[in-house]
PDB file of N, H, CA, C and O in Angstrom:
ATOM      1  N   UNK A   1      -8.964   1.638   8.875  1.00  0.00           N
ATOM      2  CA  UNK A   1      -7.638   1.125   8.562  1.00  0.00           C
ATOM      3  C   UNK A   1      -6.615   2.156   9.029  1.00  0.00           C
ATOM      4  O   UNK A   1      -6.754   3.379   9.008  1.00  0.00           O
ATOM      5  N   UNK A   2      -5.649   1.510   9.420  1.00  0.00           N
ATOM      6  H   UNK A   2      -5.537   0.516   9.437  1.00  0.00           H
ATOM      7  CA  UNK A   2      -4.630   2.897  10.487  1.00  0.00           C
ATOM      8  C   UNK A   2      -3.373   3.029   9.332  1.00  0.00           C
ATOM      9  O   UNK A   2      -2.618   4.000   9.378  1.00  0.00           O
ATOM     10  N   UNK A   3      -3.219   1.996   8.322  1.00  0.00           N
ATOM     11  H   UNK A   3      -3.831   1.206   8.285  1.00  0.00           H
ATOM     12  CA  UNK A   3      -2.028   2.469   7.498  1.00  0.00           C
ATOM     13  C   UNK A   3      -2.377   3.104   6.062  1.00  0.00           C
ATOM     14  O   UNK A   3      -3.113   2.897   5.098  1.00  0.00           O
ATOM     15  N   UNK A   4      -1.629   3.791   6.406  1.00  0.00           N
ATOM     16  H   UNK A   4      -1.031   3.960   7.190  1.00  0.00           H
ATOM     17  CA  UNK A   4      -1.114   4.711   5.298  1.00  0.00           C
ATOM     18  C   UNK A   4      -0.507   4.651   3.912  1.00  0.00           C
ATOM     19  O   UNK A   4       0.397   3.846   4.135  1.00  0.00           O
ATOM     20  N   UNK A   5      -0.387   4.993   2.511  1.00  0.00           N
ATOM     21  H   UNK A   5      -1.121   5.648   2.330  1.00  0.00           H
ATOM     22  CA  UNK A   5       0.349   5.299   1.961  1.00  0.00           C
ATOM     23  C   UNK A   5       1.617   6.190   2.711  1.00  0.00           C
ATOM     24  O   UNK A   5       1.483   7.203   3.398  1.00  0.00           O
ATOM     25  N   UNK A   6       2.952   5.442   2.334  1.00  0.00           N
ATOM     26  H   UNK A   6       3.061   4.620   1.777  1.00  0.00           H
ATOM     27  CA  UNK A   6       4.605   6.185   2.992  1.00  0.00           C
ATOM     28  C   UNK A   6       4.613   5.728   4.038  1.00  0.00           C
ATOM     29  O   UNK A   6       5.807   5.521   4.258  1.00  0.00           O
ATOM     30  N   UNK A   7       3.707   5.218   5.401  1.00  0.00           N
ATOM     31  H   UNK A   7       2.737   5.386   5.222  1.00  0.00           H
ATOM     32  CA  UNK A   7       3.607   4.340   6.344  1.00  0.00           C
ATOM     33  C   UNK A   7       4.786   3.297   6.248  1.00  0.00           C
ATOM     34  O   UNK A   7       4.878   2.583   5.250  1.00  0.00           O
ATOM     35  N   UNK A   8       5.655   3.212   7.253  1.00  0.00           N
ATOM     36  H   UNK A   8       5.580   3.792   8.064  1.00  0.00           H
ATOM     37  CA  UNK A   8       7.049   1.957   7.264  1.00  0.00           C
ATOM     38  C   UNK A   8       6.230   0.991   7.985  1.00  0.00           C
ATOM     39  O   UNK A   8       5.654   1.194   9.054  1.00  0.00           O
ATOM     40  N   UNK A   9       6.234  -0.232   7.197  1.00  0.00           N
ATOM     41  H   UNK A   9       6.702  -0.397   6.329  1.00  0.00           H
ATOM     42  CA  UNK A   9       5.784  -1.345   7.988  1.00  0.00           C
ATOM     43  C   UNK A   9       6.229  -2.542   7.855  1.00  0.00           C
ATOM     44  O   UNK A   9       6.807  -2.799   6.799  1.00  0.00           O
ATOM     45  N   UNK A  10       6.093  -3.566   8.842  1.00  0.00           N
ATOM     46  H   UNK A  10       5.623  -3.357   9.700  1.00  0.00           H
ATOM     47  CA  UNK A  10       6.824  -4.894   8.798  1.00  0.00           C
ATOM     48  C   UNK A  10       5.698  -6.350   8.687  1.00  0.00           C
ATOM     49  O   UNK A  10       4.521  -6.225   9.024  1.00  0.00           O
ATOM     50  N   UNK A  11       6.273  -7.739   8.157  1.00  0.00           N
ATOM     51  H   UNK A  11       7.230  -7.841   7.883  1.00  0.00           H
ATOM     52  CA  UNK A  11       5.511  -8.331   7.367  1.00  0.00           C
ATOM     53  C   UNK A  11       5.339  -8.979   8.873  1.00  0.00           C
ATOM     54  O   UNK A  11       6.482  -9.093   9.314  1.00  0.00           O
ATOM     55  N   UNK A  12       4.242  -9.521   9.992  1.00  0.00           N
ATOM     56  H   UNK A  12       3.313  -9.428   9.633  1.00  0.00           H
ATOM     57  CA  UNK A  12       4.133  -9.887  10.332  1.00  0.00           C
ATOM     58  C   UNK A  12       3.560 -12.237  10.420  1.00  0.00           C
ATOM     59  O   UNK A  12       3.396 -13.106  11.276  1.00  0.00           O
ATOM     60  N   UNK A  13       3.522 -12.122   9.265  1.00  0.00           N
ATOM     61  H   UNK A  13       3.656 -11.416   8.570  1.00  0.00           H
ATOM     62  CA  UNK A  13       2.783 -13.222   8.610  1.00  0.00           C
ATOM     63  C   UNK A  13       2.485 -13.675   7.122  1.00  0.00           C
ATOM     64  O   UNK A  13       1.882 -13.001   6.287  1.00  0.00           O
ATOM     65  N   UNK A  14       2.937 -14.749   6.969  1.00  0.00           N
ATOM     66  H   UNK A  14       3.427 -15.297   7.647  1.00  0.00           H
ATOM     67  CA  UNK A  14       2.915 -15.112   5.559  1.00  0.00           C
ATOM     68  C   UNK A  14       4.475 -15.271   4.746  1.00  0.00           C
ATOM     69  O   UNK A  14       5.560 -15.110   5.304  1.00  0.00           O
ATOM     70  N   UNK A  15       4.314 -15.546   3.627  1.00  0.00           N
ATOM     71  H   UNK A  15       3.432 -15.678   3.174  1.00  0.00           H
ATOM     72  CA  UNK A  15       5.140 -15.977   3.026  1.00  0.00           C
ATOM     73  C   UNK A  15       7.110 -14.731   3.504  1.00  0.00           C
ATOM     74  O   UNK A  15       8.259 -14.884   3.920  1.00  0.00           O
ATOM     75  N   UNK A  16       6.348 -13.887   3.113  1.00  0.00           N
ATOM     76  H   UNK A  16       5.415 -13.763   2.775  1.00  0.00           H
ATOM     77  CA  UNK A  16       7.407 -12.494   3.515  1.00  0.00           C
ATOM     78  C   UNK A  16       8.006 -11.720   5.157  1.00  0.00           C
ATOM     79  O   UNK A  16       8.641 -10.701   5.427  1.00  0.00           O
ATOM     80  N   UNK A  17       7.320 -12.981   6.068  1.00  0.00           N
ATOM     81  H   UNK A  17       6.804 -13.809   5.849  1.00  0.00           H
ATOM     82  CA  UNK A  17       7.540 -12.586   7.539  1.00  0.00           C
ATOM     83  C   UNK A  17       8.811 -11.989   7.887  1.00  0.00           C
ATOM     84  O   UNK A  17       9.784 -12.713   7.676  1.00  0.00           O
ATOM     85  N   UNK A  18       8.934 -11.361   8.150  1.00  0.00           N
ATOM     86  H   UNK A  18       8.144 -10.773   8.322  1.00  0.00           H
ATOM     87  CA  UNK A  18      10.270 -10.421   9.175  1.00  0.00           C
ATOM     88  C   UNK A  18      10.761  -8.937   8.420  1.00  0.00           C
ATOM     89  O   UNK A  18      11.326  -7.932   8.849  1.00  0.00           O
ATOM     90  N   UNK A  19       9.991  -9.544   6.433  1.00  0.00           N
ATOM     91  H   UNK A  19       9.532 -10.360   6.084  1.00  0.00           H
ATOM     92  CA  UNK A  19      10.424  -8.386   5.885  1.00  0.00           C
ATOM     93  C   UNK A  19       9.996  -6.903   5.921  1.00  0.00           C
ATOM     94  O   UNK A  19       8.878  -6.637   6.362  1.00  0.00           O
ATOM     95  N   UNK A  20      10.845  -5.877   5.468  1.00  0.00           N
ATOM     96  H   UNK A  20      11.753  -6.093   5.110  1.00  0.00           H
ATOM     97  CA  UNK A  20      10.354  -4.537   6.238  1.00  0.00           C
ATOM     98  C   UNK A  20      10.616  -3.804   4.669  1.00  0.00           C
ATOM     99  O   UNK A  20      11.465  -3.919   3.784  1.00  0.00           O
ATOM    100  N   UNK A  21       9.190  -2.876   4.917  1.00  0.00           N
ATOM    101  H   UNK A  21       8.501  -2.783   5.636  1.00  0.00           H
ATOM    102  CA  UNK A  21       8.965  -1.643   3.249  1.00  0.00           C
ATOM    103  C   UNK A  21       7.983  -0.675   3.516  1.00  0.00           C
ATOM    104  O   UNK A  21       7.171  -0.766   4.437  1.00  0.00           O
ATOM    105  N   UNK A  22       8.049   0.176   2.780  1.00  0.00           N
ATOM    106  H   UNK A  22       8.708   0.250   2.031  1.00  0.00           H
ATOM    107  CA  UNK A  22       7.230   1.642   2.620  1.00  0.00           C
ATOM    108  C   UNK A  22       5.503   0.908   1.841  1.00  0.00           C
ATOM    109  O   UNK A  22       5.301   0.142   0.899  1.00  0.00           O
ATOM    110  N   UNK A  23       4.637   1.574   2.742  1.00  0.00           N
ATOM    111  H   UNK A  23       4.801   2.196   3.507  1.00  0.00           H
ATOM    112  CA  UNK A  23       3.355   1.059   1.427  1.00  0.00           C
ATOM    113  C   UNK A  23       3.809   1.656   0.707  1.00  0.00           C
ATOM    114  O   UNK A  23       4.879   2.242   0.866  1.00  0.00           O
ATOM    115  N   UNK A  24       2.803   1.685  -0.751  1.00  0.00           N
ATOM    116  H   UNK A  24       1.934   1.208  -0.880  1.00  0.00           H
ATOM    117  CA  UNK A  24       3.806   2.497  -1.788  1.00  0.00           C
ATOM    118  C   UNK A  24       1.891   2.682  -1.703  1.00  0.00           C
ATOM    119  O   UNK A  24       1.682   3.857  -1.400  1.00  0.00           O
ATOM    120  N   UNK A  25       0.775   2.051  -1.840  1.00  0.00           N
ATOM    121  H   UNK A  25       0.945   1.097  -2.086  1.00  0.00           H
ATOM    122  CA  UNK A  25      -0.664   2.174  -1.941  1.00  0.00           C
ATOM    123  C   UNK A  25      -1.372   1.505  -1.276  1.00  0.00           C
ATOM    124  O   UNK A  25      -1.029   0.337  -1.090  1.00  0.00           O
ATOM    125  N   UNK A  26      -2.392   1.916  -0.785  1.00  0.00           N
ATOM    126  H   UNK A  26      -2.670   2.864  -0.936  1.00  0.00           H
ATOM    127  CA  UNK A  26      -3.545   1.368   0.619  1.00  0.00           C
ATOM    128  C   UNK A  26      -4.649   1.262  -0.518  1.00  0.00           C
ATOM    129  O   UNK A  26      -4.714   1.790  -1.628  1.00  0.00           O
ATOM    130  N   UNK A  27      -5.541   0.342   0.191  1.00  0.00           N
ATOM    131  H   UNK A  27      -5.489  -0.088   1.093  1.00  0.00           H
ATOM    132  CA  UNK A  27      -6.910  -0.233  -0.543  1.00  0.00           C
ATOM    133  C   UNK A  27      -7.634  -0.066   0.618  1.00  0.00           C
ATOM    134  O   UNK A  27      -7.770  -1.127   1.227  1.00  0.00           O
ATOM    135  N   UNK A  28      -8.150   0.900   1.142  1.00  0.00           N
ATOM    136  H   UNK A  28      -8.040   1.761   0.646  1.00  0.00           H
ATOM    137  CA  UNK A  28      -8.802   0.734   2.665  1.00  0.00           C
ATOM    138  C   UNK A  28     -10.465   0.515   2.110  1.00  0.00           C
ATOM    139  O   UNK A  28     -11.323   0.956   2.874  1.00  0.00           O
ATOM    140  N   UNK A  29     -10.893  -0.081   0.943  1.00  0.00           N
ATOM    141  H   UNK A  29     -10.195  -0.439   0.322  1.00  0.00           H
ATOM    142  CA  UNK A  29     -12.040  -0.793   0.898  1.00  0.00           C
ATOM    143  C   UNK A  29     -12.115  -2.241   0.624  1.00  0.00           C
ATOM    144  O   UNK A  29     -13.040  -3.050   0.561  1.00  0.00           O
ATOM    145  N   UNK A  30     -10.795  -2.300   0.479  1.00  0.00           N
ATOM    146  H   UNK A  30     -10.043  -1.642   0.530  1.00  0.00           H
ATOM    147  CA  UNK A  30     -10.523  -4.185   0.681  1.00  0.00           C
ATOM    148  C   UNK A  30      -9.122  -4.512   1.920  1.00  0.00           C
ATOM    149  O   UNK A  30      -8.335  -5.445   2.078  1.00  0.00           O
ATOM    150  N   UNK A  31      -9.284  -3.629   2.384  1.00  0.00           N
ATOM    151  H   UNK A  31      -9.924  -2.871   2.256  1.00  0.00           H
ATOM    152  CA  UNK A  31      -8.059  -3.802   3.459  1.00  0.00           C
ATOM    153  C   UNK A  31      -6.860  -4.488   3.214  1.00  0.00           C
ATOM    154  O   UNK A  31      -6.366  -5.401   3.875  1.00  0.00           O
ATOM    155  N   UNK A  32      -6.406  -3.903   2.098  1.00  0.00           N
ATOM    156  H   UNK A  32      -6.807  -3.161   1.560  1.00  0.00           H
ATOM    157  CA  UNK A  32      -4.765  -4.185   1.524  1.00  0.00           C
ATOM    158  C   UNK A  32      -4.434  -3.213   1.445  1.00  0.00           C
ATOM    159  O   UNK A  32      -5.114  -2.212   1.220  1.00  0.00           O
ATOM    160  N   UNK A  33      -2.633  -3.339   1.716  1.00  0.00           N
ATOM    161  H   UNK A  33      -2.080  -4.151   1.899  1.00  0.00           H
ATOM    162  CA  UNK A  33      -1.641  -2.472   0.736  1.00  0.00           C
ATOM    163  C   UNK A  33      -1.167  -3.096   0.178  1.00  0.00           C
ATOM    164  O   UNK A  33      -1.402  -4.304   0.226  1.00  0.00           O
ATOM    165  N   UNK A  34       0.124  -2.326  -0.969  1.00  0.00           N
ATOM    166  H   UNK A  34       0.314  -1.345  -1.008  1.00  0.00           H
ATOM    167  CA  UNK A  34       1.052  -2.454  -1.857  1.00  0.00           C
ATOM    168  C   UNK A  34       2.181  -2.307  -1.251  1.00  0.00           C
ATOM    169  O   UNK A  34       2.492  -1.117  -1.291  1.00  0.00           O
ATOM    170  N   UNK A  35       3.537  -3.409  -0.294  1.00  0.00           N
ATOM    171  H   UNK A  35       3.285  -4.376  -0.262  1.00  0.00           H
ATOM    172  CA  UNK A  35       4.449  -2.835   0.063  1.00  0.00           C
ATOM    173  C   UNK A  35       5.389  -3.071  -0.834  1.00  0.00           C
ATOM    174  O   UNK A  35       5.413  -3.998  -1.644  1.00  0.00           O
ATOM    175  N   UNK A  36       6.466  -1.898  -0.627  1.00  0.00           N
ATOM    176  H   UNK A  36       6.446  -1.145   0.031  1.00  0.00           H
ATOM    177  CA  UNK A  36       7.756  -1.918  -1.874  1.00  0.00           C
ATOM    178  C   UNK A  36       8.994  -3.003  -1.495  1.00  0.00           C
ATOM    179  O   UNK A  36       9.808  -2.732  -0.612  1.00  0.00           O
ATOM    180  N   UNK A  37       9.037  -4.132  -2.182  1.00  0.00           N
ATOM    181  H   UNK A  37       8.375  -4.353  -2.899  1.00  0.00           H
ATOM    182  CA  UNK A  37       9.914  -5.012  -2.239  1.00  0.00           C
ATOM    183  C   UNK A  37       8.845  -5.911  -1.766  1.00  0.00           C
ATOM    184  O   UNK A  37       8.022  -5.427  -2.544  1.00  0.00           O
ATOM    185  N   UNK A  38       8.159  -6.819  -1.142  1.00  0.00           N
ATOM    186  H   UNK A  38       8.828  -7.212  -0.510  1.00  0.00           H
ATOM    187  CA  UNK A  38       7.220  -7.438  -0.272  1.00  0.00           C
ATOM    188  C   UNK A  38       6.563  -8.016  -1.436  1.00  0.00           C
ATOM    189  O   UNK A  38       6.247  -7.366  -2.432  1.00  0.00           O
ATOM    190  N   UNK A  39       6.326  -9.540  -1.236  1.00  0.00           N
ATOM    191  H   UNK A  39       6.582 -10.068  -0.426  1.00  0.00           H
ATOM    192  CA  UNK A  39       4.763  -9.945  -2.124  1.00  0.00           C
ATOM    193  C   UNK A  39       4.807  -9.885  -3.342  1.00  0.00           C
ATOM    194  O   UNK A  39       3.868  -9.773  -4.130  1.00  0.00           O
ATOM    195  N   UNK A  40       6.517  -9.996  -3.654  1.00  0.00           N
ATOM    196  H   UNK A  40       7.280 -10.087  -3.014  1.00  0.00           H
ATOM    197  CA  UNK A  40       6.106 -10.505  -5.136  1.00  0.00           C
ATOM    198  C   UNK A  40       6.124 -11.071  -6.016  1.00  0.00           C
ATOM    199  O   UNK A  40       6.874 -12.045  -5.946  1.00  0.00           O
ATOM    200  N   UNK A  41       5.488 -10.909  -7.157  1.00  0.00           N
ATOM    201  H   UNK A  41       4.879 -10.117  -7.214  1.00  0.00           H
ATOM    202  CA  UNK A  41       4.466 -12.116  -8.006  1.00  0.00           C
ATOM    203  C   UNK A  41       5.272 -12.081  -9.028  1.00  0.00           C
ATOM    204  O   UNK A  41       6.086 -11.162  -8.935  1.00  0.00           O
ATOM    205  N   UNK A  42       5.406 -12.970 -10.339  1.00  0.00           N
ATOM    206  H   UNK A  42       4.745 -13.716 -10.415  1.00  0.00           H
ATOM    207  CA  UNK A  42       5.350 -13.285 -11.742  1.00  0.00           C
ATOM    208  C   UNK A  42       4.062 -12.661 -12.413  1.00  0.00           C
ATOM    209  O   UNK A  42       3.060 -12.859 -11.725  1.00  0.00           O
ATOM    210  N   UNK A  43       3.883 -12.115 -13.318  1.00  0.00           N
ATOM    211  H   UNK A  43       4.696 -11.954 -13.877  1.00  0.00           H
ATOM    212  CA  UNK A  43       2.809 -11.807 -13.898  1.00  0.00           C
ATOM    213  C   UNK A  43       3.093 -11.639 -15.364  1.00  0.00           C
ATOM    214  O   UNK A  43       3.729 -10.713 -15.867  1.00  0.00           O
ATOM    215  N   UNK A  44       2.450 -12.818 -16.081  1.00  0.00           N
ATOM    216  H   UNK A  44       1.933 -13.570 -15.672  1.00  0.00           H
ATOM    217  CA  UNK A  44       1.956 -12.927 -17.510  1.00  0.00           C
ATOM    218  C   UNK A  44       2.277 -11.918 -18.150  1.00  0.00           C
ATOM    219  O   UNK A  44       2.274 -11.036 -17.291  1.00  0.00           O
ATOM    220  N   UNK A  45       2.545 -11.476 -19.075  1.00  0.00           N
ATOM    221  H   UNK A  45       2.547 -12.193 -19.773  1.00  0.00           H
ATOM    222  CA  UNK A  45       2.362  -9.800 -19.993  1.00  0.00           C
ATOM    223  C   UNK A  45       1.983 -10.406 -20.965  1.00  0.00           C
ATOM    224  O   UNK A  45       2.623 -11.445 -21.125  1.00  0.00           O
ATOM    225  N   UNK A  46       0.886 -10.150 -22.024  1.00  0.00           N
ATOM    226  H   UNK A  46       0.367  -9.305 -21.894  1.00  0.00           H
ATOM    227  CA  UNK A  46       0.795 -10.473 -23.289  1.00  0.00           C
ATOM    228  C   UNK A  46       1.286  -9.023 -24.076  1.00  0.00           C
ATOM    229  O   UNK A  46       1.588  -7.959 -23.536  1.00  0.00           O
ATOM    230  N   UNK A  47       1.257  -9.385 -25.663  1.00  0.00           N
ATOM    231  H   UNK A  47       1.012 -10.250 -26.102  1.00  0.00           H
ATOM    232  CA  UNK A  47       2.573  -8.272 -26.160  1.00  0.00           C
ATOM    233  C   UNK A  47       1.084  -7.398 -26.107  1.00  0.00           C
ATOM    234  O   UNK A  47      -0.080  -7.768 -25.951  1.00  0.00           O
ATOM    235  N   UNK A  48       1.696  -6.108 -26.307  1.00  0.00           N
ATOM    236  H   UNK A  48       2.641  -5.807 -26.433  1.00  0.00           H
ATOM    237  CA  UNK A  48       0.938  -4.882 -26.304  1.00  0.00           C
ATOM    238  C   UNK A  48       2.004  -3.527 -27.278  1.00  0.00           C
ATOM    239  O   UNK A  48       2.840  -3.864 -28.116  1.00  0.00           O
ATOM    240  N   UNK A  49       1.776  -2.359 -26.990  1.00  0.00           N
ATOM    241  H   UNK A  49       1.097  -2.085 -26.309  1.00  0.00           H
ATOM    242  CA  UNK A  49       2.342  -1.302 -27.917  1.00  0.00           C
ATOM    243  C   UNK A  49       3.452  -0.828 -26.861  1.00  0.00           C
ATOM    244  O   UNK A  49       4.494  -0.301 -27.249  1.00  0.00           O
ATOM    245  N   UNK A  50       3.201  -1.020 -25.656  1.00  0.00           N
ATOM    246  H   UNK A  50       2.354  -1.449 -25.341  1.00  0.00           H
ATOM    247  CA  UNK A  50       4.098  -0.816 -24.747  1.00  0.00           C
ATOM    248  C   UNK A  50       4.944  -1.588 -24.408  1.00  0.00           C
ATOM    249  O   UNK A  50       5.908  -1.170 -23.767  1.00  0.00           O
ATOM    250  N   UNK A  51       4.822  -2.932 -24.742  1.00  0.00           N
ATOM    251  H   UNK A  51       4.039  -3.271 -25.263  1.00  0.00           H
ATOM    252  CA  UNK A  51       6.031  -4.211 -24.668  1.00  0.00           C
ATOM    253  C   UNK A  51       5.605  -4.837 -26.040  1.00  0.00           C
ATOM    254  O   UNK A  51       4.517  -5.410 -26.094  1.00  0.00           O
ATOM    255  N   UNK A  52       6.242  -4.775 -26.927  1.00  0.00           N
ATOM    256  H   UNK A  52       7.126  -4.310 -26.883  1.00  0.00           H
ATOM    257  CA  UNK A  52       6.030  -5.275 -27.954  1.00  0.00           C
ATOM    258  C   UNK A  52       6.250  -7.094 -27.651  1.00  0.00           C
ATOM    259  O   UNK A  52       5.555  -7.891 -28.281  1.00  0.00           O
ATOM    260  N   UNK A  53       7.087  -7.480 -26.826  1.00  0.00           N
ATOM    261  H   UNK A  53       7.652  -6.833 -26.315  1.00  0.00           H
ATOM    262  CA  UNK A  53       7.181  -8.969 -26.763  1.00  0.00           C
ATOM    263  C   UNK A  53       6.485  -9.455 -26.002  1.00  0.00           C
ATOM    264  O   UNK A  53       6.134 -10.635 -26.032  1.00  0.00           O
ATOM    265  N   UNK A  54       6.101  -8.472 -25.027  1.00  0.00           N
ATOM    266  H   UNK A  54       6.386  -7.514 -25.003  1.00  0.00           H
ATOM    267  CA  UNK A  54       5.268  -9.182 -23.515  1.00  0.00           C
ATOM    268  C   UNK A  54       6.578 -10.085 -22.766  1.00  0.00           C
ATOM    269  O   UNK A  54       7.734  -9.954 -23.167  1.00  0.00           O
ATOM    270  N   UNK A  55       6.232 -10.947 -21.707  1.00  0.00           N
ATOM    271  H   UNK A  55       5.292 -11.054 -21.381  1.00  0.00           H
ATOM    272  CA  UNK A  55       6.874 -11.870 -21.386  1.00  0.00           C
ATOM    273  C   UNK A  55       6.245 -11.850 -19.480  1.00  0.00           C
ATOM    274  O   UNK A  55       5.121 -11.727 -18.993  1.00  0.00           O
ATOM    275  N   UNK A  56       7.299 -11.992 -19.017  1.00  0.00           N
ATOM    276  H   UNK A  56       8.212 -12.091 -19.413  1.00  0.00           H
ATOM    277  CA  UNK A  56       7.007 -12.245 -17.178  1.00  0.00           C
ATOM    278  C   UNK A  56       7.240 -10.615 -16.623  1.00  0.00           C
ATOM    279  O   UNK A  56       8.077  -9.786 -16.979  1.00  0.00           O
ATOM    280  N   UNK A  57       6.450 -10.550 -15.888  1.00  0.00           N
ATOM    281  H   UNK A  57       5.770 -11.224 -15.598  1.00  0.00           H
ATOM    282  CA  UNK A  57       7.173  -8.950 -15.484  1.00  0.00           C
ATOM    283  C   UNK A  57       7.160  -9.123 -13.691  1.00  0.00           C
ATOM    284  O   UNK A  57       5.989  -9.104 -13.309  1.00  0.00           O
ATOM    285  N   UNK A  58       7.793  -9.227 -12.944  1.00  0.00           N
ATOM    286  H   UNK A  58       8.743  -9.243 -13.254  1.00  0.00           H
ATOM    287  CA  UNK A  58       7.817  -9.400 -11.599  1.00  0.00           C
ATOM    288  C   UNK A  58       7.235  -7.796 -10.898  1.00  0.00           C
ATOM    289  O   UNK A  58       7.843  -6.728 -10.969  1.00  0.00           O
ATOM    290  N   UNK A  59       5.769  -8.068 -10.173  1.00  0.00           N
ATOM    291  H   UNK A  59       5.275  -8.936 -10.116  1.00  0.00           H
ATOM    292  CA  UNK A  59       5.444  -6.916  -9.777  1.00  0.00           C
ATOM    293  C   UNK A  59       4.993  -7.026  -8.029  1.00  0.00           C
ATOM    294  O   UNK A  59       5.034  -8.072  -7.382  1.00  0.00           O
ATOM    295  N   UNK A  60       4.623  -5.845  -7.562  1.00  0.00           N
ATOM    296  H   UNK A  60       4.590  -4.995  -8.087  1.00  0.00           H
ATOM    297  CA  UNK A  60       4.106  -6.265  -5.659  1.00  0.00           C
ATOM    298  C   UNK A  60       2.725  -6.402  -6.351  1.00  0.00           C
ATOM    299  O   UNK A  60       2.178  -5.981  -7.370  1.00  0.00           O
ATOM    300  N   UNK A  61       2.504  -7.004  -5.552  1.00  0.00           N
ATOM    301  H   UNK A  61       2.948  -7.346  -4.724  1.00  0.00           H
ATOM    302  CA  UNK A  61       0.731  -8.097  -4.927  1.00  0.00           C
ATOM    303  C   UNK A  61       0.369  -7.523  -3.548  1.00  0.00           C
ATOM    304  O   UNK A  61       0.783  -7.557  -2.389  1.00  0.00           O
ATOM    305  N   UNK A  62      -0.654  -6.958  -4.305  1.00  0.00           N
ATOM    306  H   UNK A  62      -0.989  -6.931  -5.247  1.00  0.00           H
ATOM    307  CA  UNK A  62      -1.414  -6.644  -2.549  1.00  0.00           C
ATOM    308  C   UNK A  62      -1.410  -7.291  -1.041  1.00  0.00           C
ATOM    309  O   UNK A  62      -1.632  -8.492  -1.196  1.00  0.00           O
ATOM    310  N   UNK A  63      -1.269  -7.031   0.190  1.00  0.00           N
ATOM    311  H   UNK A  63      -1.088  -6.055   0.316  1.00  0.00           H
ATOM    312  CA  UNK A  63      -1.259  -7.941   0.744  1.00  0.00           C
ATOM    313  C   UNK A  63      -2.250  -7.502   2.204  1.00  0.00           C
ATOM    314  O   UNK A  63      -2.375  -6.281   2.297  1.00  0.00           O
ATOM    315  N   UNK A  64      -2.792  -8.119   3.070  1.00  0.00           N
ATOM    316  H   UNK A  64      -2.690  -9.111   2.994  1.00  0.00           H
ATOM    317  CA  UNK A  64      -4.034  -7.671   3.992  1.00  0.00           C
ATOM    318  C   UNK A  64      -3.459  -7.086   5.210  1.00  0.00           C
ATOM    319  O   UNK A  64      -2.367  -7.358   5.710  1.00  0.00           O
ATOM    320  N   UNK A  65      -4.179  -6.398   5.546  1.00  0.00           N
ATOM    321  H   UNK A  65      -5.066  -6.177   5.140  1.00  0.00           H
ATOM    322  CA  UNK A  65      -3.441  -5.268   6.188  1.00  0.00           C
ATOM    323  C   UNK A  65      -3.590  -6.273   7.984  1.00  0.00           C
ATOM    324  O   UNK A  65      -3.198  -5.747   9.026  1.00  0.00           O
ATOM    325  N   UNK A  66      -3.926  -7.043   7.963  1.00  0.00           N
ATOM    326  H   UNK A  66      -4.245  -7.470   7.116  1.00  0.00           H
ATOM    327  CA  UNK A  66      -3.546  -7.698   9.313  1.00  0.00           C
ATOM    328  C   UNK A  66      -2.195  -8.560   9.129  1.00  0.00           C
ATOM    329  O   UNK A  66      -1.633  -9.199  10.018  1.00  0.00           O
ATOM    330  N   UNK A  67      -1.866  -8.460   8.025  1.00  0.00           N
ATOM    331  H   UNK A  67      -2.322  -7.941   7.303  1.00  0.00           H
ATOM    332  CA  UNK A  67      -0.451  -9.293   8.219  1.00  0.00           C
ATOM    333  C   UNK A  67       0.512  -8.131   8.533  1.00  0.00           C
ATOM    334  O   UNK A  67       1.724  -8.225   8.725  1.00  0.00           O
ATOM    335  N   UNK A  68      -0.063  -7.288   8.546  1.00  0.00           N
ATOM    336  H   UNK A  68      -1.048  -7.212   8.391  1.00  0.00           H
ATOM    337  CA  UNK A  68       1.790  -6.017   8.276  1.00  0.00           C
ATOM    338  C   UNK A  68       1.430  -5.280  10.008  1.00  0.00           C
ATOM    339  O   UNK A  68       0.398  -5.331  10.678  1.00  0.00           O
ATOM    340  N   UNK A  69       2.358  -4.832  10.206  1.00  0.00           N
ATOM    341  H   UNK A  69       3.196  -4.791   9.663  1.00  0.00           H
ATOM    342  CA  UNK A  69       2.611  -3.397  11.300  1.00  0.00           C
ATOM    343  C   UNK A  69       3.376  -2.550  11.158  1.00  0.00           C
ATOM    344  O   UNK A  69       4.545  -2.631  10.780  1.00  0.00           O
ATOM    345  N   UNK A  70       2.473  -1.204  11.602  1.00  0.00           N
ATOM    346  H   UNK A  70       1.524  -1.138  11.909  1.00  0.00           H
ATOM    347  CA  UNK A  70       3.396  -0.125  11.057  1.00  0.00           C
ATOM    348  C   UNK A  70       4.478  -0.040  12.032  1.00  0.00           C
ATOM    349  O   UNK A  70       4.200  -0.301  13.203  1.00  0.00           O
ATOM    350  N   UNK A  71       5.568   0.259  11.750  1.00  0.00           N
ATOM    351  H   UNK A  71       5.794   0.471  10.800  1.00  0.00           H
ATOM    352  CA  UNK A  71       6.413   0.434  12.586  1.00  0.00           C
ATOM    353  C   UNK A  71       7.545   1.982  12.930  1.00  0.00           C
ATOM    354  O   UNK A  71       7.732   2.581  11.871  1.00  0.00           O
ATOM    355  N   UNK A  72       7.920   2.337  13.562  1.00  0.00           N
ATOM    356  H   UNK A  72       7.769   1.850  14.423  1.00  0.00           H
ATOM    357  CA  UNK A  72       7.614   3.791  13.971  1.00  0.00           C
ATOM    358  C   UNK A  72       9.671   3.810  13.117  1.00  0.00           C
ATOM    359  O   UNK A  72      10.557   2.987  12.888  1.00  0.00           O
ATOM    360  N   UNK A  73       9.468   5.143  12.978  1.00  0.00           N
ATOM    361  H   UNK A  73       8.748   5.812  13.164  1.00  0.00           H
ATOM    362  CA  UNK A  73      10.448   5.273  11.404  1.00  0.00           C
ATOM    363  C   UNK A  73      11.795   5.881  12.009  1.00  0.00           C
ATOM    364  O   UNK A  73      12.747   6.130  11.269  1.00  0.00           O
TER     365      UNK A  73
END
């Protein structure tokens, strides 16, 4: 896998095409990153000690590293 964590790259495909972000984290054993702003989701919270209410928390979603290119900074 050629990208990096801090790697600038652009969304080549999929829902987020043209958009441009920093990985923020690489998965180079499932060939995803985490880009910042890019891919993201709604996600459930049930309450816990750290959110006592829970609710929706909008977070990035991994995404496969053939959709992105790094692009030179």
């Amino acid at each position: 896998m050629f990208i990096k964590s801090n790697d600038k790259v652009k969304v080549i495909a999929g829902k987020d095409k043209g958009k441009e972000g920093v990985v923020i984290k690489a998965f180079p054993a499932n060939d995803r990153v985490i880009v910042k702003g890019v891919n993201i989701v709604k996600k459930h919270q049930k309450p816990n000690n750290a959110n006592p209410n829970g609710g929706i928390v909008e977070m990035e979603a991994p995404i496969h590293v053939s959709n992105v290119k790094k692009i030179s900074e």
